[in-house]
mmCIF file of the N, C-alpha and C atoms, coordinates in Angstrom:
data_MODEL
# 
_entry.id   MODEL 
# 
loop_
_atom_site.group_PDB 
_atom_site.id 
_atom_site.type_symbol 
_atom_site.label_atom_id 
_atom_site.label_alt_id 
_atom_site.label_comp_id 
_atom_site.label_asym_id 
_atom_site.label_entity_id 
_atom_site.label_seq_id 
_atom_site.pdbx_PDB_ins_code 
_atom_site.Cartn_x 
_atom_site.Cartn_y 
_atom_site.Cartn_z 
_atom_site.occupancy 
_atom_site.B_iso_or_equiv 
_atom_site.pdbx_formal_charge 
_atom_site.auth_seq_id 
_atom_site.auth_comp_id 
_atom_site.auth_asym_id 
_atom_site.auth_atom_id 
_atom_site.pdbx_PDB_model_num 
ATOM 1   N N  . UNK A 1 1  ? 0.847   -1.170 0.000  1.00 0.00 ? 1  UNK A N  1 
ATOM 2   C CA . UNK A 1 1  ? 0.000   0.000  0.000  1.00 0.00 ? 1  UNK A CA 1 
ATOM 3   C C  . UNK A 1 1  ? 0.891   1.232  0.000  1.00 0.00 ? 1  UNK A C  1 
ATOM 4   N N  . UNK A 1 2  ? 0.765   2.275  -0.962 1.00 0.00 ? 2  UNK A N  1 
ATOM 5   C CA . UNK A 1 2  ? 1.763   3.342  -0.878 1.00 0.00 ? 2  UNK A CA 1 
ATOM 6   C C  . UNK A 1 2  ? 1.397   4.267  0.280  1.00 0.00 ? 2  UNK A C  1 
ATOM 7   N N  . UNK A 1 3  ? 2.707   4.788  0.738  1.00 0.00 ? 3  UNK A N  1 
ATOM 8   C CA . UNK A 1 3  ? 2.403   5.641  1.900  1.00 0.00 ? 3  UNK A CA 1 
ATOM 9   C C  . UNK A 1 3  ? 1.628   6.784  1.847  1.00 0.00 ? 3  UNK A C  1 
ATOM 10  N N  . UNK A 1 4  ? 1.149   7.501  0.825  1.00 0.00 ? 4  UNK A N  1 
ATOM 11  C CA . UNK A 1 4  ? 0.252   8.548  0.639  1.00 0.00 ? 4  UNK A CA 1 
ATOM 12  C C  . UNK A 1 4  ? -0.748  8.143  -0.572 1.00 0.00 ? 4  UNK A C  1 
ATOM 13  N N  . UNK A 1 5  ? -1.600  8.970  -0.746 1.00 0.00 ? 5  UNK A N  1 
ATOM 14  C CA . UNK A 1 5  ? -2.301  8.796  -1.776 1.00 0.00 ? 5  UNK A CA 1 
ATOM 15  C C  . UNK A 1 5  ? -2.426  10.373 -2.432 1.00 0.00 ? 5  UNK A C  1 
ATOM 16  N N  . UNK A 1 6  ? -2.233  10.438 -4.033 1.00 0.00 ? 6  UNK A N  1 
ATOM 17  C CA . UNK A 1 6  ? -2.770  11.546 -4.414 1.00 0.00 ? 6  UNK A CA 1 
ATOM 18  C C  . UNK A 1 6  ? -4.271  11.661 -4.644 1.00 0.00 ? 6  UNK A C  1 
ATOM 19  N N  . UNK A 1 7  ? -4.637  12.815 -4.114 1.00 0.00 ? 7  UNK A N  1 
ATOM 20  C CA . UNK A 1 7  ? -6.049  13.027 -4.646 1.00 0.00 ? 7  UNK A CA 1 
ATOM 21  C C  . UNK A 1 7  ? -6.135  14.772 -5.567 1.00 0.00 ? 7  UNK A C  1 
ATOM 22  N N  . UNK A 1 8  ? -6.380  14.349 -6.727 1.00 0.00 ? 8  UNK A N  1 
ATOM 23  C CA . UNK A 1 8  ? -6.187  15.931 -7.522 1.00 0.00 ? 8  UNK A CA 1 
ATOM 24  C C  . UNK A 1 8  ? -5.044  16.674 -7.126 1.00 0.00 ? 8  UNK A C  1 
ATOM 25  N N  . UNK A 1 9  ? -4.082  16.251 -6.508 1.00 0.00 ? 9  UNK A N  1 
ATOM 26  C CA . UNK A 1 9  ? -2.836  17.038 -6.232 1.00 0.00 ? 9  UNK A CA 1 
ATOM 27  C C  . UNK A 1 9  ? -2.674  17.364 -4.989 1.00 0.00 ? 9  UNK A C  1 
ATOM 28  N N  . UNK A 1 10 ? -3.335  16.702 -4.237 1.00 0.00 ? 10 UNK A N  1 
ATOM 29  C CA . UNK A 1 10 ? -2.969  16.722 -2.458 1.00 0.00 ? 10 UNK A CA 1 
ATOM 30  C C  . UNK A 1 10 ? -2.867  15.390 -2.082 1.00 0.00 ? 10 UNK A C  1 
ATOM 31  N N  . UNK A 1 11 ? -1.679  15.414 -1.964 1.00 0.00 ? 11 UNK A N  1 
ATOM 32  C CA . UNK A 1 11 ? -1.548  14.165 -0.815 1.00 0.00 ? 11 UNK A CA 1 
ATOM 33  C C  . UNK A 1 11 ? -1.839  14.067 0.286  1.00 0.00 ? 11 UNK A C  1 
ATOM 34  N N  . UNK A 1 12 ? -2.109  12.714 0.428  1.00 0.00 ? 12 UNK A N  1 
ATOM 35  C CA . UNK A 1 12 ? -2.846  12.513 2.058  1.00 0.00 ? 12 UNK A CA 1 
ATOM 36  C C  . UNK A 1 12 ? -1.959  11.571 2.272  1.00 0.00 ? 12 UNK A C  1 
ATOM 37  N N  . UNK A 1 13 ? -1.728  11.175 3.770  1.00 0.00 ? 13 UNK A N  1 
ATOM 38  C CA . UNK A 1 13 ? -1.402  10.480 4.530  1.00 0.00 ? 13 UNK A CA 1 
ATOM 39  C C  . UNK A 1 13 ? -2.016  8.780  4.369  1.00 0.00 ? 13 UNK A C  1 
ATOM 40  N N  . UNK A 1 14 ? -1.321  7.603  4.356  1.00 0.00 ? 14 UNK A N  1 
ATOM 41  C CA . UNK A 1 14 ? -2.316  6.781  5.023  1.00 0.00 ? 14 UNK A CA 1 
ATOM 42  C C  . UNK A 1 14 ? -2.592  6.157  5.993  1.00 0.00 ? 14 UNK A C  1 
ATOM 43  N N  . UNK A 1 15 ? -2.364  6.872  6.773  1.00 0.00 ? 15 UNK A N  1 
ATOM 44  C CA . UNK A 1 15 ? -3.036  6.592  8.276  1.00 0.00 ? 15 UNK A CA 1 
ATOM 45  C C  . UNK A 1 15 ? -4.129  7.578  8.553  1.00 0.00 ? 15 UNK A C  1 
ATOM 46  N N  . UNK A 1 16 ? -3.868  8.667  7.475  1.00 0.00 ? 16 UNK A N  1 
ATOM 47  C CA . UNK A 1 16 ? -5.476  9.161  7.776  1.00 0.00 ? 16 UNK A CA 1 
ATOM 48  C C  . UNK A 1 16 ? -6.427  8.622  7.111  1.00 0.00 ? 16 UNK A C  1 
ATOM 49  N N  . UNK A 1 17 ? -5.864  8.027  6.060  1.00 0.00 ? 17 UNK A N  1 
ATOM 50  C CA . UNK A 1 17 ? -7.256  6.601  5.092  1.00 0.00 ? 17 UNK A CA 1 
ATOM 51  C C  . UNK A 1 17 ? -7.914  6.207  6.058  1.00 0.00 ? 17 UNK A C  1 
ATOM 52  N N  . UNK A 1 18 ? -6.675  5.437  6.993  1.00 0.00 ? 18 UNK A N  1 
ATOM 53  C CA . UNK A 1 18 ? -6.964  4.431  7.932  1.00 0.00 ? 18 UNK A CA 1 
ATOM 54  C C  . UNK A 1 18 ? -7.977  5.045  8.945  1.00 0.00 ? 18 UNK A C  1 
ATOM 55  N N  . UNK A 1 19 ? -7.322  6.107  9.480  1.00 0.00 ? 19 UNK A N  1 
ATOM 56  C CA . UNK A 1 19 ? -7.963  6.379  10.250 1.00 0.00 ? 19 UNK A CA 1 
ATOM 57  C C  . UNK A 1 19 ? -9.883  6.651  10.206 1.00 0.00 ? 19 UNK A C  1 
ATOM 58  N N  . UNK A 1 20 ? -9.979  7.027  9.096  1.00 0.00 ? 20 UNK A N  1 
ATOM 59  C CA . UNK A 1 20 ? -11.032 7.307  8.730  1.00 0.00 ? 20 UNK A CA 1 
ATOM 60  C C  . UNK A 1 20 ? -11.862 6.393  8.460  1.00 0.00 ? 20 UNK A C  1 
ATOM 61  N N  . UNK A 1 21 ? -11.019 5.365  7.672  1.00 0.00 ? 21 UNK A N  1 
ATOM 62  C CA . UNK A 1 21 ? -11.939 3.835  7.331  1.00 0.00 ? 21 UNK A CA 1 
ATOM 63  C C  . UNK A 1 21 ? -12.394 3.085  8.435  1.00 0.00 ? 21 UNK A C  1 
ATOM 64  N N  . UNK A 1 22 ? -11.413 3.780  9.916  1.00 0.00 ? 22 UNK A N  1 
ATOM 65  C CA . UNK A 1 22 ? -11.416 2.690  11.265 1.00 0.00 ? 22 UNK A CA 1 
ATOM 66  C C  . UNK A 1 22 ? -12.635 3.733  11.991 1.00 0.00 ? 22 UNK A C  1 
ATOM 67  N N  . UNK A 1 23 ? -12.809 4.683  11.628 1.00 0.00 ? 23 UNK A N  1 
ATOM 68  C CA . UNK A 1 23 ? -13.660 5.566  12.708 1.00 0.00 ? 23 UNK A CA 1 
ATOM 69  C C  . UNK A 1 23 ? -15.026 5.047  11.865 1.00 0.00 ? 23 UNK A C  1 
ATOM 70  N N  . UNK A 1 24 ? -15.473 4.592  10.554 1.00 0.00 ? 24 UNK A N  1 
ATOM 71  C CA . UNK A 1 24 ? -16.639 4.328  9.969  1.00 0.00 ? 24 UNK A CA 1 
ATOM 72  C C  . UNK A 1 24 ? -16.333 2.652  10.616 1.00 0.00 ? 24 UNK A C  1 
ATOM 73  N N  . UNK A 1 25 ? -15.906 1.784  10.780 1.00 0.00 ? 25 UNK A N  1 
ATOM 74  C CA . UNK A 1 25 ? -16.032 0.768  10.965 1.00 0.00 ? 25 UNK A CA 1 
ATOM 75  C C  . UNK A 1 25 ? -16.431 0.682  12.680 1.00 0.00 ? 25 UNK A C  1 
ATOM 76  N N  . UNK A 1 26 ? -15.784 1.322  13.198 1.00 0.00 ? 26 UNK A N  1 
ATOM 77  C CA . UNK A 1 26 ? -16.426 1.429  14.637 1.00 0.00 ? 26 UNK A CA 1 
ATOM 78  C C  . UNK A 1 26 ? -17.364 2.010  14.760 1.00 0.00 ? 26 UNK A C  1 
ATOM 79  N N  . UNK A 1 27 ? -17.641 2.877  14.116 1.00 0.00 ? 27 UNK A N  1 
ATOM 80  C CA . UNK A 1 27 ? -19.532 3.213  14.264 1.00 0.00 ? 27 UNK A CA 1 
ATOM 81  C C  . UNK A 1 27 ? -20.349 2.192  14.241 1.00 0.00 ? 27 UNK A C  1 
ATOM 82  N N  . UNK A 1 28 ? -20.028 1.229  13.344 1.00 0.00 ? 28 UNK A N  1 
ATOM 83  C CA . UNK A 1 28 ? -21.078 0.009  13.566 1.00 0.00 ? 28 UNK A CA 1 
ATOM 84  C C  . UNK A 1 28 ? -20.858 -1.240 14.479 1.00 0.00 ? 28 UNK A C  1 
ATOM 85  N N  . UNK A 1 29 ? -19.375 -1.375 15.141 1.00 0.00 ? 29 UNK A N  1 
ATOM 86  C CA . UNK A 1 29 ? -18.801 -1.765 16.066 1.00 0.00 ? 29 UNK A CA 1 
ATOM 87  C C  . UNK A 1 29 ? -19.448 -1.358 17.209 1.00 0.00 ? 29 UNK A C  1 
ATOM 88  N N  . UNK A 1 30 ? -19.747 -0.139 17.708 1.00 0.00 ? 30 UNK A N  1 
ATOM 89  C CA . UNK A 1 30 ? -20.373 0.326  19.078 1.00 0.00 ? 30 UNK A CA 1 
ATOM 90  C C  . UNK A 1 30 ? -21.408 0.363  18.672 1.00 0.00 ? 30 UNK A C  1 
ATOM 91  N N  . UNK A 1 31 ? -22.293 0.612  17.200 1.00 0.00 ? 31 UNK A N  1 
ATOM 92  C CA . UNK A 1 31 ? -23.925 0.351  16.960 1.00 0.00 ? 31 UNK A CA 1 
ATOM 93  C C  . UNK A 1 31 ? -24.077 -1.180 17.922 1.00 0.00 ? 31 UNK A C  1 
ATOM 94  N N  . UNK A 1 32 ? -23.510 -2.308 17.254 1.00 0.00 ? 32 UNK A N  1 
ATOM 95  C CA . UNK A 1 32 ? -23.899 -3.467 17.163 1.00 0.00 ? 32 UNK A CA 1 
ATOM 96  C C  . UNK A 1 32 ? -23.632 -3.766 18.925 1.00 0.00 ? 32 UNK A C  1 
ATOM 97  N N  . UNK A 1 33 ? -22.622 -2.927 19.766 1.00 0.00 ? 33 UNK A N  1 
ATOM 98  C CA . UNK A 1 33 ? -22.682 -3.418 20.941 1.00 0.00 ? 33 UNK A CA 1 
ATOM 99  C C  . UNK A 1 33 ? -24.007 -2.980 21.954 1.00 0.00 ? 33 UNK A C  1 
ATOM 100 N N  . UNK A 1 34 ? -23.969 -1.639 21.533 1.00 0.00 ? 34 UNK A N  1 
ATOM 101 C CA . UNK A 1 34 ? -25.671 -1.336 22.296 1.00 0.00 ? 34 UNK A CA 1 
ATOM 102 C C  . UNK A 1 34 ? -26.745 -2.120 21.766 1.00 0.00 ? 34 UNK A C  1 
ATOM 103 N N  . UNK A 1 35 ? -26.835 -2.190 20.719 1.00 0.00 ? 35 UNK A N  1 
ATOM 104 C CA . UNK A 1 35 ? -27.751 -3.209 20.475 1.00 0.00 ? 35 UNK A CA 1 
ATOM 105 C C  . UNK A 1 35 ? -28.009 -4.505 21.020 1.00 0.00 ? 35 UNK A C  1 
ATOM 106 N N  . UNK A 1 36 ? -26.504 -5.227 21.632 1.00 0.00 ? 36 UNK A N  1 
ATOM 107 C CA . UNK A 1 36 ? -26.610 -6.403 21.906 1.00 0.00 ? 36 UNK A CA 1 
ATOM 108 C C  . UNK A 1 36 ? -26.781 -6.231 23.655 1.00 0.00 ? 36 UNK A C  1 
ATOM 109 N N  . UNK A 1 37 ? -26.363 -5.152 23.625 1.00 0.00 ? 37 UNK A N  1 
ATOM 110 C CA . UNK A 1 37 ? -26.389 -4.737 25.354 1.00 0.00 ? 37 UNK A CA 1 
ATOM 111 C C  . UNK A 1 37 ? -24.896 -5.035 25.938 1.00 0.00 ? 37 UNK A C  1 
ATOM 112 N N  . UNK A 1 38 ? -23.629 -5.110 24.856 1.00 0.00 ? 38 UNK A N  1 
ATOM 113 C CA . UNK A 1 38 ? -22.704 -5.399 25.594 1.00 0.00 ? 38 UNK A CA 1 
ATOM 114 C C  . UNK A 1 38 ? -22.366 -4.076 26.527 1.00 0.00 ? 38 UNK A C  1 
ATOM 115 N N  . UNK A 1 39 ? -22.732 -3.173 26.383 1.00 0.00 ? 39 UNK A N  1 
ATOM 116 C CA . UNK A 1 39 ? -21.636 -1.911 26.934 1.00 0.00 ? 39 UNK A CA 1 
ATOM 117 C C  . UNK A 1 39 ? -22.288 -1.750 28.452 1.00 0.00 ? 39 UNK A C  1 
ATOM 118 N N  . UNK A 1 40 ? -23.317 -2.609 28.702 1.00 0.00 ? 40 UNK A N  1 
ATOM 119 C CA . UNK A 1 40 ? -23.851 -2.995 30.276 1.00 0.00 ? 40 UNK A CA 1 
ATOM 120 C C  . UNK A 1 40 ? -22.892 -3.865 31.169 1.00 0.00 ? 40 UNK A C  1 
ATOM 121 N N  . UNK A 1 41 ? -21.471 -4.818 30.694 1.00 0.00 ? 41 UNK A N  1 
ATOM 122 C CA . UNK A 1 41 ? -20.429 -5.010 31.351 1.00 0.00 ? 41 UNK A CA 1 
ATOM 123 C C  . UNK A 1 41 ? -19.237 -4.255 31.234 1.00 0.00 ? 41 UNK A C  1 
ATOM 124 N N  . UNK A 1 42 ? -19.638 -2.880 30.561 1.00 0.00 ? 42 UNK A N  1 
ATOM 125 C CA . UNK A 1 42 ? -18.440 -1.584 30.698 1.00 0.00 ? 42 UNK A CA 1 
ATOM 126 C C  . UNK A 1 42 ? -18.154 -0.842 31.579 1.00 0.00 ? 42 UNK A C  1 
ATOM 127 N N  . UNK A 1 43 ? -17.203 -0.585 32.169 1.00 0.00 ? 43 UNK A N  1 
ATOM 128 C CA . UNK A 1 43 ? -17.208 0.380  33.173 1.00 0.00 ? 43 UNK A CA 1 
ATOM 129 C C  . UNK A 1 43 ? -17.233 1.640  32.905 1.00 0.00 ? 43 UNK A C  1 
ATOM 130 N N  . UNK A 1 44 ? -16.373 2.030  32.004 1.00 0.00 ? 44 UNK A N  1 
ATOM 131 C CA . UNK A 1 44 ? -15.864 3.617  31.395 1.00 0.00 ? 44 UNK A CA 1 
ATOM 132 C C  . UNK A 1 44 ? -16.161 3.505  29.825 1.00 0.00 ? 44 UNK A C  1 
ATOM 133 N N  . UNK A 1 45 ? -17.510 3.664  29.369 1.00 0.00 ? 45 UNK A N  1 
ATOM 134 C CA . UNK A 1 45 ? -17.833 3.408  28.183 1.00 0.00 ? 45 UNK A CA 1 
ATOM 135 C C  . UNK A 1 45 ? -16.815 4.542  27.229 1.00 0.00 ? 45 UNK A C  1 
ATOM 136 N N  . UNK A 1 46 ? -16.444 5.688  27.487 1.00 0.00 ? 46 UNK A N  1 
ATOM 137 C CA . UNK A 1 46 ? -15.458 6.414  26.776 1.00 0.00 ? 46 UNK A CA 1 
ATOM 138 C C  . UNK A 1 46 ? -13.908 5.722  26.488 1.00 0.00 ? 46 UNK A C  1 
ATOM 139 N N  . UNK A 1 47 ? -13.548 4.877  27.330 1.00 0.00 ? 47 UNK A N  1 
ATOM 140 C CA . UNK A 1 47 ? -12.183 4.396  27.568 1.00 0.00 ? 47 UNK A CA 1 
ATOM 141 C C  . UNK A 1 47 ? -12.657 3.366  26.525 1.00 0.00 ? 47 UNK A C  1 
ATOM 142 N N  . UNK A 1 48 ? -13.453 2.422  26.867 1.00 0.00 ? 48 UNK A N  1 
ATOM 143 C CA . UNK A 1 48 ? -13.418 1.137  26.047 1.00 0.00 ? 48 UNK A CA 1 
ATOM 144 C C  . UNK A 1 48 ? -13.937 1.891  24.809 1.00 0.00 ? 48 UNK A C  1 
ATOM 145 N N  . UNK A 1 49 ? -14.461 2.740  24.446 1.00 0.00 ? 49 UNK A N  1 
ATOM 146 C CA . UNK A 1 49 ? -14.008 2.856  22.967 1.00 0.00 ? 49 UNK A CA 1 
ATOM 147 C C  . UNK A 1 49 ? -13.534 3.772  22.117 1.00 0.00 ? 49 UNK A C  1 
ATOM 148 N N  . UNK A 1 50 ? -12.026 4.337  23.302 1.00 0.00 ? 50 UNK A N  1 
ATOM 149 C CA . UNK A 1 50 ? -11.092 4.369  22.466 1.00 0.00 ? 50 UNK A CA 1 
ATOM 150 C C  . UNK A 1 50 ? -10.174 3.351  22.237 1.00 0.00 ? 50 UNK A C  1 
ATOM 151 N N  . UNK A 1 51 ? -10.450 2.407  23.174 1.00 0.00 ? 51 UNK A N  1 
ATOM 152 C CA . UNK A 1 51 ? -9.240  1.263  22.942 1.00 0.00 ? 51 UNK A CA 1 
ATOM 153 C C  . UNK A 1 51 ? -10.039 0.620  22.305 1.00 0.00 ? 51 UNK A C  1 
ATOM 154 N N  . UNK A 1 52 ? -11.335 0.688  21.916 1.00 0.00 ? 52 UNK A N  1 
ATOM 155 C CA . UNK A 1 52 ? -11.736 0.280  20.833 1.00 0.00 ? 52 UNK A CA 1 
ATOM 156 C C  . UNK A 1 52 ? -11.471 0.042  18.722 1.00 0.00 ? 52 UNK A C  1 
ATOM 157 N N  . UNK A 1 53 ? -11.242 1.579  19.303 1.00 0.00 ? 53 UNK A N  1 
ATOM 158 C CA . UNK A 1 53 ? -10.701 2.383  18.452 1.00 0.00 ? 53 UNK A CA 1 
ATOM 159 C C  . UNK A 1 53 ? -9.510  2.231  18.013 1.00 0.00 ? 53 UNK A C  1 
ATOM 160 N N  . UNK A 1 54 ? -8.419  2.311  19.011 1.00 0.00 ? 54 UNK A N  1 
ATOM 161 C CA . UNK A 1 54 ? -7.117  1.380  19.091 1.00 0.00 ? 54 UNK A CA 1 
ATOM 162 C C  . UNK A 1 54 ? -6.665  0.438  18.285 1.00 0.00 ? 54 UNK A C  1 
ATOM 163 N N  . UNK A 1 55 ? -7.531  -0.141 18.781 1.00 0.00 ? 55 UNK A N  1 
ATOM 164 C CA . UNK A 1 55 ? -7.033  -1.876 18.497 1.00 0.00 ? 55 UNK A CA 1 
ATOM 165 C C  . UNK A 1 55 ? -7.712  -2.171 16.965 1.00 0.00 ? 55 UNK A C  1 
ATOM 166 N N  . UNK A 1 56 ? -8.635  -1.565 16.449 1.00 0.00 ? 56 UNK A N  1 
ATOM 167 C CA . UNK A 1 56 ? -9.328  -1.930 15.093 1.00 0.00 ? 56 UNK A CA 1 
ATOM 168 C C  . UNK A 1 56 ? -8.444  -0.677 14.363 1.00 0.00 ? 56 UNK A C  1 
ATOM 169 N N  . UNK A 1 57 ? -7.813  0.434  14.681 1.00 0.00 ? 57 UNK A N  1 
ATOM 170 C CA . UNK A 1 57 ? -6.939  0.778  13.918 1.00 0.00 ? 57 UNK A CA 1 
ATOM 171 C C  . UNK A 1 57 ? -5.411  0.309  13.639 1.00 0.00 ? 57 UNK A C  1 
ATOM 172 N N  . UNK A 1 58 ? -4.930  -0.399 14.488 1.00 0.00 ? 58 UNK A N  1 
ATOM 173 C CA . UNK A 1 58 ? -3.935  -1.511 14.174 1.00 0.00 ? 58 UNK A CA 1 
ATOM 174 C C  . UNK A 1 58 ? -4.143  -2.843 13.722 1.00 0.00 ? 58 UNK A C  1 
ATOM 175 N N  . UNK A 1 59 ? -5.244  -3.644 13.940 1.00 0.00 ? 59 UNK A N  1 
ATOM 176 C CA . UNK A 1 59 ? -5.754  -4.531 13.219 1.00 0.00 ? 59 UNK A CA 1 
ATOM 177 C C  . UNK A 1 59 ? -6.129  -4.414 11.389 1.00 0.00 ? 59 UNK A C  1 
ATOM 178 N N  . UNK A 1 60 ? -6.533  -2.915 11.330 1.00 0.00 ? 60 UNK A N  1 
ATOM 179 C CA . UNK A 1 60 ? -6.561  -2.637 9.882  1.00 0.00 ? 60 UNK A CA 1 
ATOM 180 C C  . UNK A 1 60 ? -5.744  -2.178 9.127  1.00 0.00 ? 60 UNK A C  1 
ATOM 181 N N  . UNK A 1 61 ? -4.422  -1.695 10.340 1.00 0.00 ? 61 UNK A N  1 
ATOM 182 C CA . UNK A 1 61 ? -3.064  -1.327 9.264  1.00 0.00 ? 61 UNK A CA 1 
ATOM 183 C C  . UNK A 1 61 ? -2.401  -2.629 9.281  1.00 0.00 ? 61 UNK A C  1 
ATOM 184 N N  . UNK A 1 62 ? -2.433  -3.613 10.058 1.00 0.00 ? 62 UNK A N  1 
ATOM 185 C CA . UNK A 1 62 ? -1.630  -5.329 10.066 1.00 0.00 ? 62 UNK A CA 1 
ATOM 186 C C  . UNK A 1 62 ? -2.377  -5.242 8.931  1.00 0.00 ? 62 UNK A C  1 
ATOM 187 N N  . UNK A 1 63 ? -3.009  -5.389 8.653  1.00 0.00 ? 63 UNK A N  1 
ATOM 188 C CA . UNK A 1 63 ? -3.929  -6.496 7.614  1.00 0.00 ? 63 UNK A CA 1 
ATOM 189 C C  . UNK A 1 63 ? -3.527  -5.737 6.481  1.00 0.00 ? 63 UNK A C  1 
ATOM 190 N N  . UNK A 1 64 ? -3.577  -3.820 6.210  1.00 0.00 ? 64 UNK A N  1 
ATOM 191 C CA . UNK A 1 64 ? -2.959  -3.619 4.581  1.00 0.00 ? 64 UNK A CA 1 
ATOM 192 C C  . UNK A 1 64 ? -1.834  -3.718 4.645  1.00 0.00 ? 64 UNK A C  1 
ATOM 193 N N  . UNK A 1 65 ? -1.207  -3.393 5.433  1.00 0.00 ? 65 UNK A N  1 
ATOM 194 C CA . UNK A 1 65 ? 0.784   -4.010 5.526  1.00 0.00 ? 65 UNK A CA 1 
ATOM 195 C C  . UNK A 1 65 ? 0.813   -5.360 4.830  1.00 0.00 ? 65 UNK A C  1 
ATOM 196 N N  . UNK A 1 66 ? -0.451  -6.465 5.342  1.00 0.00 ? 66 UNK A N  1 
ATOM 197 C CA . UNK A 1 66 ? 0.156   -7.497 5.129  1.00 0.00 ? 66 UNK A CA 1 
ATOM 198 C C  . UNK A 1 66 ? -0.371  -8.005 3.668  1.00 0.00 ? 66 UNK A C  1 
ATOM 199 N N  . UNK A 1 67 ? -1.520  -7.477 3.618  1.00 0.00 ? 67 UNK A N  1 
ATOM 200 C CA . UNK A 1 67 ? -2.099  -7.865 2.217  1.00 0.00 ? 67 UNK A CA 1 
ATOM 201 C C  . UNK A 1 67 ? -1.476  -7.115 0.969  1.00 0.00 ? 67 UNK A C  1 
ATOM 202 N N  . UNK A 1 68 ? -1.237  -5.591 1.093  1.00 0.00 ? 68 UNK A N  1 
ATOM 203 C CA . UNK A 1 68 ? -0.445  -5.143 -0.222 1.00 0.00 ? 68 UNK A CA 1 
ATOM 204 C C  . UNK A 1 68 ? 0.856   -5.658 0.038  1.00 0.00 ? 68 UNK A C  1 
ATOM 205 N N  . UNK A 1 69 ? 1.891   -5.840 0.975  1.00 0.00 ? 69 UNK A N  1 
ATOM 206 C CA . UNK A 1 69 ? 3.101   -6.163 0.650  1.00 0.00 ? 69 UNK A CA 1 
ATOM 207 C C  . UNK A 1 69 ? 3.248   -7.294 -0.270 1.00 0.00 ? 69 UNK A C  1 
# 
């Protein structure tokens, strides 16, 4: 995966791809937990999802590291 992307003549970063692709994927990540009622064994619902957040934004840069290389 190349480290930037051009768009019309601005480069972007890709970790802000990432970042962005990981903040739409956790929207439905914390949809699907209220729904199920998990966030009723949370203590600090803000904490758990930023390490929410965390961890599905390194899980999705492993995975294009590993799939474009």
């Amino acid at each position: 995966m190349p480290a930037e992307f051009d768009i019309y003549g601005v480069y972007v970063p890709r970790l802000l791809v990432l970042m962005l692709l990981t903040l739409l994927i956790s929207f439905f990540v914390r949809r699907a937990l209220v729904w199920t009622g998990a966030y009723a064994l949370v203590w600090h619902r803000a904490l758990f999802d930023l390490a929410l957040y965390v961890i599905l934004l390194g899980a999705l840069s492993s995975f294009t590291n590993w799939y474009f290389a």
